[in-house]
C-alpha positions in Angstrom: -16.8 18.4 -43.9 -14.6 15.5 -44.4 -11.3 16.0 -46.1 -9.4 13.2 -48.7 -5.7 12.9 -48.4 -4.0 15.4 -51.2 -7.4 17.4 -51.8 -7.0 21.1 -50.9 -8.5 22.9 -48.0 -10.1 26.0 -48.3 -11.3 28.4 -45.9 -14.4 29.5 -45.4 -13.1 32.7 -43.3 -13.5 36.3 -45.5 -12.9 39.2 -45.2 -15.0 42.2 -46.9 -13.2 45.2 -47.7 -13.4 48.6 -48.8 -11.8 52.2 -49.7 -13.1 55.0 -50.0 -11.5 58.7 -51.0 -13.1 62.1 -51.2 -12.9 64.9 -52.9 -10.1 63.9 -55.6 -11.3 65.9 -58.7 -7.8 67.7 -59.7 -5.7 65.8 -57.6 -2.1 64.1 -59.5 -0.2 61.6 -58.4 2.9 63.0 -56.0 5.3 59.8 -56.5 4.7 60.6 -60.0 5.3 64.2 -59.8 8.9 63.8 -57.8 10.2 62.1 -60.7 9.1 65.6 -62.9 5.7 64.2 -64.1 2.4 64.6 -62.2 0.7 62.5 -64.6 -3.1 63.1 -65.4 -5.2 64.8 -63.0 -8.0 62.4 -60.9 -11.4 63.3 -63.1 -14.2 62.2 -60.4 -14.9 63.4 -56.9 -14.4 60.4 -55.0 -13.1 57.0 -55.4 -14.8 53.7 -53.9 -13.9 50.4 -54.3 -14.8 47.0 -52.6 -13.6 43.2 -52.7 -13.8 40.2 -50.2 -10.9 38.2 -49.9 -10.4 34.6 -48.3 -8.0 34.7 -45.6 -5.7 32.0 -47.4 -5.6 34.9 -50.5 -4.6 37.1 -47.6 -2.2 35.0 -46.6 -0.4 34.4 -49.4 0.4 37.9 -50.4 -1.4 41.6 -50.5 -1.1 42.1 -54.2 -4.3 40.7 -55.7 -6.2 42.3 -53.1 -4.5 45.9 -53.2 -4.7 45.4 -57.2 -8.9 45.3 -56.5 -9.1 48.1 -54.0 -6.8 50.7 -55.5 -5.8 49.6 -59.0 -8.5 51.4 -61.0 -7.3 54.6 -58.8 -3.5 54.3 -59.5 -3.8 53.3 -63.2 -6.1 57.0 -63.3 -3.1 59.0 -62.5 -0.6 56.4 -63.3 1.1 56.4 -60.0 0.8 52.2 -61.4 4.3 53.6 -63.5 6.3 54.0 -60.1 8.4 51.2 -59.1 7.2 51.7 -55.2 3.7 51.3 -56.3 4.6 48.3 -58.4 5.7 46.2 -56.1 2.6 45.8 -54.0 0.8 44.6 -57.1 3.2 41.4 -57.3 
C-alpha cells in the first residue's frame, strides 16, 4: 500500500493480550492497606481480561493498554486511589 506525503502510517502489527487471576474472592488491595485502608474486598473468584493493541499504541506509552487489562480490577478494590498505581494509567 502506497503512502501520500503527510498521511499517517499505521501498523498493521498487534498484539493480543490477556490477564488472568485466580482465586481473589476476599482479597484487598495491599498498597491500599499500607496507607491504613484496605479498601473493599475483591467480590468474584477470578479476574480475566483481554485487549489487542497496535504496536504503535504500544509504543507510545503502556497506559491505555494497562488501563484495559487491569483497570476494572484496580477500580474493585481501589488500589486506582494510589499514586504508584496512577501513574501507569497516564
Amino acid at each position: 500500500m502506497q503512502r501520500r506525503e503527510g498521511e499517517a502510517f499505521e501498523s498493521p502489527f498487534f498484539a493480543a493480550l490477556s490477564r488472568g487471576v485466580t482465586m481473589l474472592r476476599g482479597a484487598v488491595s495491599h498498597l491500599r492497606s499500607m496507607d491504613g485502608f484496605a479498601g473493599p474486598p475483591y467480590t468474584a473468584n477470578n479476574y480475566t481480561a483481554s485487549t489487542r493493541a497496535a504496536l504503535a499504541e504500544i509504543e507510545a506509552g503502556s497506559g491505555p493498554v494497562v488501563e484495559r487489562l487491569l483497570g476494572r480490577l484496580f477500580r474493585a478494590v481501589e488500589a486506582d486511589q494510589v499514586a504508584a498505581v496512577k501513574k501507569h494509567f497516564e
